[in-house]
Jmol script that loads the backbone (N, CA, C; Angstrom):
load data "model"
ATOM      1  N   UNK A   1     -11.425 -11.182  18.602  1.00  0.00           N
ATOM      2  CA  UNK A   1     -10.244 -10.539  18.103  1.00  0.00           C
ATOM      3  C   UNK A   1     -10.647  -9.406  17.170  1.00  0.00           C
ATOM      4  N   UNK A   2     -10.068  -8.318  17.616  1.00  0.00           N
ATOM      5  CA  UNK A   2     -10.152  -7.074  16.624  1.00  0.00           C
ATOM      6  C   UNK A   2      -9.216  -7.287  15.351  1.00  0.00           C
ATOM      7  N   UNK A   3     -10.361  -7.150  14.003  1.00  0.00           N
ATOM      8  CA  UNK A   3      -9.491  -7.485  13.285  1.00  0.00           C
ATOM      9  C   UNK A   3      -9.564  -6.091  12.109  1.00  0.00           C
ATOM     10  N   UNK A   4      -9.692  -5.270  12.854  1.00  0.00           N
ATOM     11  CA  UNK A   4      -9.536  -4.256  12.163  1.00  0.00           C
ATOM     12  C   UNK A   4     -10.565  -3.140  11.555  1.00  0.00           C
ATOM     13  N   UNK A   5     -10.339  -2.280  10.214  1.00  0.00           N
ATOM     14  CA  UNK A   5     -12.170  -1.667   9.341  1.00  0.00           C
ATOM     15  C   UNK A   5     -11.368  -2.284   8.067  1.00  0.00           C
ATOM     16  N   UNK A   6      -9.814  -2.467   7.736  1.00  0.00           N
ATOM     17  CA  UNK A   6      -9.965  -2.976   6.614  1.00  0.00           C
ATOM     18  C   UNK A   6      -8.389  -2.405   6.329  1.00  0.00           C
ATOM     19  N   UNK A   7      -7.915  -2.340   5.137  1.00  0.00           N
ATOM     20  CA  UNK A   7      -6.295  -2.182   4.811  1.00  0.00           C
ATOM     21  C   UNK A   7      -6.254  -0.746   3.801  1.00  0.00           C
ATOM     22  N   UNK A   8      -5.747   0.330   4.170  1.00  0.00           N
ATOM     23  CA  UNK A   8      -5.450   1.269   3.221  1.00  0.00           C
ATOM     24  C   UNK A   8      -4.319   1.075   2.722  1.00  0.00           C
ATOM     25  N   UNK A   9      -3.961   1.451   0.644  1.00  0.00           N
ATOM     26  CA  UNK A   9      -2.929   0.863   0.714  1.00  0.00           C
ATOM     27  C   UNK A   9      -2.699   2.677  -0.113  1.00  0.00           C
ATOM     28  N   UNK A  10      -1.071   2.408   0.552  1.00  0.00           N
ATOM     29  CA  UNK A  10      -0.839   3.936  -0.407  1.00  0.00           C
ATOM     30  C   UNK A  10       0.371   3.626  -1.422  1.00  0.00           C
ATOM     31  N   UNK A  11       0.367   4.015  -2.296  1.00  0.00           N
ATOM     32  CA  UNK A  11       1.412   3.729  -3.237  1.00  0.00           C
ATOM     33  C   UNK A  11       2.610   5.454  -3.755  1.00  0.00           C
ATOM     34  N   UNK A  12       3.588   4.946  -4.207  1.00  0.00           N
ATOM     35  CA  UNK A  12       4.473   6.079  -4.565  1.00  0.00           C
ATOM     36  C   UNK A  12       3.992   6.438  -5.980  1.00  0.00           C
ATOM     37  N   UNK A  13       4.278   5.314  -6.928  1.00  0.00           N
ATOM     38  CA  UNK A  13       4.126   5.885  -8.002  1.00  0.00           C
ATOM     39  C   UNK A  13       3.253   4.611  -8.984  1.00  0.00           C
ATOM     40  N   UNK A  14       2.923   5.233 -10.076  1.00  0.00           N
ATOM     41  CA  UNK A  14       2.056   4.682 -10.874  1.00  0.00           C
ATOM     42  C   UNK A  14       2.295   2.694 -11.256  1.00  0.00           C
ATOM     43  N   UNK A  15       3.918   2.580 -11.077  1.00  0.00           N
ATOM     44  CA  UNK A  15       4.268   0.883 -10.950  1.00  0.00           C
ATOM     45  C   UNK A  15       3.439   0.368 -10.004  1.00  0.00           C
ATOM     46  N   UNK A  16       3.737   1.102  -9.054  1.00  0.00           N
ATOM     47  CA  UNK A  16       3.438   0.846  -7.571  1.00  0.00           C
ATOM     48  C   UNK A  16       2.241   0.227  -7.454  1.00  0.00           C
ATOM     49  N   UNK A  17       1.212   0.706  -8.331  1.00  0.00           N
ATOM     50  CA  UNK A  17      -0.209   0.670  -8.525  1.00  0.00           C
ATOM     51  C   UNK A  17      -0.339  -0.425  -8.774  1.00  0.00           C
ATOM     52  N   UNK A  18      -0.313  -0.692  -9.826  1.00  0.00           N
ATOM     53  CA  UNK A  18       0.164  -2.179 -10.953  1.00  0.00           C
ATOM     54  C   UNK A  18       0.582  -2.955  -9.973  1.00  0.00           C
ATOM     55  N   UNK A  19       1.695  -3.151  -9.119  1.00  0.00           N
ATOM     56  CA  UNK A  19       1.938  -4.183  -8.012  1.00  0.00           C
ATOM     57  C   UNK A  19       1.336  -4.424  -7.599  1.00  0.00           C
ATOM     58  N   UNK A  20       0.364  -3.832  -6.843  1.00  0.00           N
ATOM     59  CA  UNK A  20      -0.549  -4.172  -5.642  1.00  0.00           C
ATOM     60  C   UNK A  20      -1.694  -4.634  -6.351  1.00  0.00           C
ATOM     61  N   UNK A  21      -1.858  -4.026  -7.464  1.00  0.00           N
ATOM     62  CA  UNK A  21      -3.189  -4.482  -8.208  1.00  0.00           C
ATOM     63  C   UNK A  21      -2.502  -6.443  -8.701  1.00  0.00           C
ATOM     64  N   UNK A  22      -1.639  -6.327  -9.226  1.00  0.00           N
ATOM     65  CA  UNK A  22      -1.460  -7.804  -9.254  1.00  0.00           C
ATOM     66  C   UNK A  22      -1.407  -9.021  -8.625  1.00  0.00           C
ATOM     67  N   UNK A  23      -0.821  -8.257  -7.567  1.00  0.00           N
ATOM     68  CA  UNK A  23      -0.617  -9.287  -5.958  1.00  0.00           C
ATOM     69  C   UNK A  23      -1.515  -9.383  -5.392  1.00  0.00           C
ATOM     70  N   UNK A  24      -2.822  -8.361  -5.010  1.00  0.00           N
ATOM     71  CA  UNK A  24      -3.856  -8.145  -4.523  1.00  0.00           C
ATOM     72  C   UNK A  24      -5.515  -8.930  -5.310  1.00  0.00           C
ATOM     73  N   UNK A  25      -5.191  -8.051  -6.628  1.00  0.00           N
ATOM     74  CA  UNK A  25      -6.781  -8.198  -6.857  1.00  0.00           C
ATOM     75  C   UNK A  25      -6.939  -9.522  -7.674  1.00  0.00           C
ATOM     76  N   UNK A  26      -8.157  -9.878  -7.535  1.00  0.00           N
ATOM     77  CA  UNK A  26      -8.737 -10.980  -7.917  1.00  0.00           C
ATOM     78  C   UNK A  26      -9.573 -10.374  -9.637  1.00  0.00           C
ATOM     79  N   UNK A  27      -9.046 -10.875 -10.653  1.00  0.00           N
ATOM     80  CA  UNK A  27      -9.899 -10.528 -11.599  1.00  0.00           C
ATOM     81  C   UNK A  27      -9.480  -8.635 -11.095  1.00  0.00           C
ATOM     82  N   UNK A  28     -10.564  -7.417 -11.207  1.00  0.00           N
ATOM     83  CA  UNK A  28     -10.211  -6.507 -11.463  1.00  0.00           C
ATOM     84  C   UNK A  28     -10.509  -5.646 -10.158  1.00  0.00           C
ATOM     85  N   UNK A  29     -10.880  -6.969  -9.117  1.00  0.00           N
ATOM     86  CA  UNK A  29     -11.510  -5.887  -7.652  1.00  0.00           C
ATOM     87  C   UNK A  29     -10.302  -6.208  -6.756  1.00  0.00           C
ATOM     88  N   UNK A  30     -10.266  -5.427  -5.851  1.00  0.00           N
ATOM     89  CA  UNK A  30      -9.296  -5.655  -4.514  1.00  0.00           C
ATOM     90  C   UNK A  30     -10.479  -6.450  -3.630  1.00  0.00           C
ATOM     91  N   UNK A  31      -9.514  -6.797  -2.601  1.00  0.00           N
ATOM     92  CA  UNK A  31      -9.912  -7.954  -1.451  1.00  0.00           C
ATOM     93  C   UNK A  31     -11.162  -6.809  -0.825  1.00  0.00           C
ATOM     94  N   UNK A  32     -12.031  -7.301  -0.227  1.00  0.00           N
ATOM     95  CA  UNK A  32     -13.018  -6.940   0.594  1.00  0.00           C
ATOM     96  C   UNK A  32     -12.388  -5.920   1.601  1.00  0.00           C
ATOM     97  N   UNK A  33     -12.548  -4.755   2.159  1.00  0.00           N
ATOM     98  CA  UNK A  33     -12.425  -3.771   3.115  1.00  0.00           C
ATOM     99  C   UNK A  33     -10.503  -3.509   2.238  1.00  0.00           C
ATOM    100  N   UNK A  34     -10.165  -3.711   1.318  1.00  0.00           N
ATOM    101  CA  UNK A  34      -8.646  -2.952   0.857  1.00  0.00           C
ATOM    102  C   UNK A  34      -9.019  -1.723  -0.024  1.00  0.00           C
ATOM    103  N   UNK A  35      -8.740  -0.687   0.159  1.00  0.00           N
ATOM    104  CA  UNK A  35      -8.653   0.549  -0.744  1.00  0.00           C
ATOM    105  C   UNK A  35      -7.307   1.171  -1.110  1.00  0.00           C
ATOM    106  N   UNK A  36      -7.438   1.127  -2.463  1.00  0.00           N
ATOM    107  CA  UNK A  36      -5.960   1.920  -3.241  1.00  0.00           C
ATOM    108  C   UNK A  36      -6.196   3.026  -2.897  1.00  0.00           C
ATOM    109  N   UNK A  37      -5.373   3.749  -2.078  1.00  0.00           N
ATOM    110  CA  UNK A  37      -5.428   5.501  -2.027  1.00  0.00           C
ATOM    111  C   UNK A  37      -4.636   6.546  -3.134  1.00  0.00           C
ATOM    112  N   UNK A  38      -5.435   7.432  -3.595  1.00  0.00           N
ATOM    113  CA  UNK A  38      -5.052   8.316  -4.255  1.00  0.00           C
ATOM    114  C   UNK A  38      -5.405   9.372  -3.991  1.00  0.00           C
ATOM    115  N   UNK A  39      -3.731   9.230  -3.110  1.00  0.00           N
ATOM    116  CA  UNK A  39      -3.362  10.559  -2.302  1.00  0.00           C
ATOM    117  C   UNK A  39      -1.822  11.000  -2.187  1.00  0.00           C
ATOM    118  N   UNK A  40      -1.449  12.319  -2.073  1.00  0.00           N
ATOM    119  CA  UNK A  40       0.134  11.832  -1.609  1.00  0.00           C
ATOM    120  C   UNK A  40       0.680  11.676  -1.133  1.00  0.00           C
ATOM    121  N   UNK A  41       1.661  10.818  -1.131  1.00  0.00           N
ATOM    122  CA  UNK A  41       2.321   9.958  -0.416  1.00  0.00           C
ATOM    123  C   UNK A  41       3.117  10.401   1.085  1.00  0.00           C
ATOM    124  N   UNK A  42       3.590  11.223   1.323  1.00  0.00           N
ATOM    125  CA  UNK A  42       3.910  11.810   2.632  1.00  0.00           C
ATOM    126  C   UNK A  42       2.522  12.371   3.298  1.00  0.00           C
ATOM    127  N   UNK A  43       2.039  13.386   2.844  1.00  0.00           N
ATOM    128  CA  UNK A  43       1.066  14.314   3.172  1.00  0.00           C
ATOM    129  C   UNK A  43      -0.597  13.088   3.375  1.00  0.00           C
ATOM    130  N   UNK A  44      -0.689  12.194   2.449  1.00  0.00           N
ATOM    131  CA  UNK A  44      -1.494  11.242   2.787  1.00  0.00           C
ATOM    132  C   UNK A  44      -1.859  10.014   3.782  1.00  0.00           C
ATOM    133  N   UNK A  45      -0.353   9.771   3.686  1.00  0.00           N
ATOM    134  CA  UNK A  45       0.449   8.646   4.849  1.00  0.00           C
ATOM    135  C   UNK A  45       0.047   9.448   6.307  1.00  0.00           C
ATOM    136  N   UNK A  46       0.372  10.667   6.932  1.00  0.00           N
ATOM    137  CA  UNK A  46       0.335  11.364   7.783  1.00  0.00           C
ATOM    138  C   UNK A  46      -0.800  11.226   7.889  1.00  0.00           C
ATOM    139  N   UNK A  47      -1.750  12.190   7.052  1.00  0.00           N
ATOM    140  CA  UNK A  47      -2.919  12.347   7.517  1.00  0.00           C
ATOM    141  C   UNK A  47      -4.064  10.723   7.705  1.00  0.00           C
ATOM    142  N   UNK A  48      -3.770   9.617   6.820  1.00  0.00           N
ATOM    143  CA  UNK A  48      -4.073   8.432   6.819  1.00  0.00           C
ATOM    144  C   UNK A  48      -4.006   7.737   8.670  1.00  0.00           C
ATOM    145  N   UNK A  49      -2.850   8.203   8.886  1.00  0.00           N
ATOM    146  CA  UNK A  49      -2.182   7.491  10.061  1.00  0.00           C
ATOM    147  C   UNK A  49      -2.480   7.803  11.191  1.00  0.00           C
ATOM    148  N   UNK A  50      -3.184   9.281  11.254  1.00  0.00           N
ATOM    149  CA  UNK A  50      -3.812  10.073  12.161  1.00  0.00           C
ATOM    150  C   UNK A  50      -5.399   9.683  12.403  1.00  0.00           C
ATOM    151  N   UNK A  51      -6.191   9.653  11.298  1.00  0.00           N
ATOM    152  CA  UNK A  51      -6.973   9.320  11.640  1.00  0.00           C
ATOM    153  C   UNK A  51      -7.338   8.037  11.696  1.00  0.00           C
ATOM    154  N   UNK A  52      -7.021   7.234  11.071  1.00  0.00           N
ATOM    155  CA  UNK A  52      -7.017   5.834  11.711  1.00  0.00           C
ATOM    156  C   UNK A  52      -6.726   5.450  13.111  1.00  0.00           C
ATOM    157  N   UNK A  53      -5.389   6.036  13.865  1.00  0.00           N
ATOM    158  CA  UNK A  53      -5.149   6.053  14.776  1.00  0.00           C
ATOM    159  C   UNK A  53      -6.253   7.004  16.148  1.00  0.00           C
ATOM    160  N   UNK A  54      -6.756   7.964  15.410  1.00  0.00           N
ATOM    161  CA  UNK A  54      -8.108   7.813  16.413  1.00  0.00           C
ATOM    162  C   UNK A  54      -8.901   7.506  16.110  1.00  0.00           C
ATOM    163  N   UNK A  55      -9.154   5.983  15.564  1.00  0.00           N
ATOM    164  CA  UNK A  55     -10.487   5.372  15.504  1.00  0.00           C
ATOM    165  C   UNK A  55     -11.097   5.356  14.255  1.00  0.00           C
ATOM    166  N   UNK A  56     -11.448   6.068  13.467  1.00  0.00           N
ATOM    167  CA  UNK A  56     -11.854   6.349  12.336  1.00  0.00           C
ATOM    168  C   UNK A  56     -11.889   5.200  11.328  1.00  0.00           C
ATOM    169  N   UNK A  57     -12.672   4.969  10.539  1.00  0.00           N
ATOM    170  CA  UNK A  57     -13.185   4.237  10.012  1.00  0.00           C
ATOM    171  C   UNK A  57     -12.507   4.169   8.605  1.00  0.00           C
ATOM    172  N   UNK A  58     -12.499   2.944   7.952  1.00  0.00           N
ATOM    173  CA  UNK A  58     -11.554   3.235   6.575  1.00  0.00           C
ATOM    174  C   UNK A  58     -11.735   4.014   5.401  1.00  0.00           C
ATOM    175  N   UNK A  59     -13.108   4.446   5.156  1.00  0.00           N
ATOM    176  CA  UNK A  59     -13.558   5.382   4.512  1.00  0.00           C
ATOM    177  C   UNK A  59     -13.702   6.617   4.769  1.00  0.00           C
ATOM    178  N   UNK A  60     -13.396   6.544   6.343  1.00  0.00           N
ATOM    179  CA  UNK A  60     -13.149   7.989   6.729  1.00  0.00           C
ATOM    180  C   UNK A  60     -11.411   8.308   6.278  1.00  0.00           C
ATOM    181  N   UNK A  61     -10.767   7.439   6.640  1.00  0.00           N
ATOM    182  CA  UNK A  61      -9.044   6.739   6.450  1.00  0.00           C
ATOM    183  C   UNK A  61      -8.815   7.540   4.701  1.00  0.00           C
ATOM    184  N   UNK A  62      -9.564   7.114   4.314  1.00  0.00           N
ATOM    185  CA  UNK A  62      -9.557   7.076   2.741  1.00  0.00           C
ATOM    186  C   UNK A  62      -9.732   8.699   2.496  1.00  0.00           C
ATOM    187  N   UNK A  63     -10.574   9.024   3.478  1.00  0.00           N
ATOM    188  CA  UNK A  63     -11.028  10.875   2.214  1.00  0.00           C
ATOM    189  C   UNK A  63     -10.196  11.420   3.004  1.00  0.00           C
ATOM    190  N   UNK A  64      -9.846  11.042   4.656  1.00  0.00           N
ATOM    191  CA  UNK A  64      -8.398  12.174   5.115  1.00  0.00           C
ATOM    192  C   UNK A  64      -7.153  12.159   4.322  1.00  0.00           C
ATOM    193  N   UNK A  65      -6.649  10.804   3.712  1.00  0.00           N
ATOM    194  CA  UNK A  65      -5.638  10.803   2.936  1.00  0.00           C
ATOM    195  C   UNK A  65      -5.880  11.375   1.677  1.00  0.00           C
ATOM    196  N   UNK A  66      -7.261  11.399   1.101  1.00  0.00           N
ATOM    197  CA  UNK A  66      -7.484  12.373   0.142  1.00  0.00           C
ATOM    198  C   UNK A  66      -7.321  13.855  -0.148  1.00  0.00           C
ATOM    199  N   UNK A  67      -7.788  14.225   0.897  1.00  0.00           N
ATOM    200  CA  UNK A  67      -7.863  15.948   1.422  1.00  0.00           C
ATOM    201  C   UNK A  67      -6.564  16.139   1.531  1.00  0.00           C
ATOM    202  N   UNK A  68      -5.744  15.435   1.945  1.00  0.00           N
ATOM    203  CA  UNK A  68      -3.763  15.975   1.969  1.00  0.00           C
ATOM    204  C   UNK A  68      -3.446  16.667   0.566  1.00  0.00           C
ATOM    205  N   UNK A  69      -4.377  16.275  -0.441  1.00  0.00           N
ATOM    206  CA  UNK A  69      -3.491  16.676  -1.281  1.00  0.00           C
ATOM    207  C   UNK A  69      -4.056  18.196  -1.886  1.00  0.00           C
ATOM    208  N   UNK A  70      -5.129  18.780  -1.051  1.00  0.00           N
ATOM    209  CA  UNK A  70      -5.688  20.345  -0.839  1.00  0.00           C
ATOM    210  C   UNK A  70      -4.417  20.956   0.413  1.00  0.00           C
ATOM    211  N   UNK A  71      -3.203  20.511   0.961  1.00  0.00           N
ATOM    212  CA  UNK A  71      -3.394  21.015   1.669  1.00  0.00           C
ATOM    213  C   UNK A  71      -2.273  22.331   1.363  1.00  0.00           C
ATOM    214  N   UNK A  72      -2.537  23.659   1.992  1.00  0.00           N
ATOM    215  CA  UNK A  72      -1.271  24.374   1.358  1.00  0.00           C
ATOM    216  C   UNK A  72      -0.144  24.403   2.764  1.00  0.00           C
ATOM    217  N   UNK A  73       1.239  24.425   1.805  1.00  0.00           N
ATOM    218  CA  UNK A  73       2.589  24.655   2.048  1.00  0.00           C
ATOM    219  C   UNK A  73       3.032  26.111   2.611  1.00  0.00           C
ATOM    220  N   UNK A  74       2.373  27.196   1.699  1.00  0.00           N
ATOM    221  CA  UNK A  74       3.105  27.956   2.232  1.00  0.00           C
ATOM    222  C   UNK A  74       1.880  29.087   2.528  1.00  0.00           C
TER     223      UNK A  74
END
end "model"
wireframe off; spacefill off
backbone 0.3
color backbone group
């Protein structure tokens, strides 16, 4: 069974953080293969969703949702 590279988690806002960190982490680490992304939230989600969806690896997952937030608008 494919069970995945691991869980990206994206959050809205700074509570948001705090939730997942409570529900999630053990003491002060997250679960094995989970990464908090800090990225934003539309523009990260997208680009997150893209490359995961071709394959890409969660640390690859992680710096595409990063780079969203270089990206320009106009």
């Amino acid at each position: 069974m494919d069970r995945g590279a691991g869980v990206a988690v994206l959050v809205d806002l700074g509570s948001a953080v705090l939730t997942v960190k409570a529900l999630l982490a053990e003491g002060d680490e997250l679960p094995t293969g989970t990464r908090l992304l800090d990225a934003p939230f539309v523009e990260g989600a997208v680009a997150a969703v893209v490359s995961a969806s071709a394959g890409a690896g969660l640390e690859a997952v992680v710096a595409a949702a990063a780079e969203a937030r270089t990206y320009r608008k106009t």
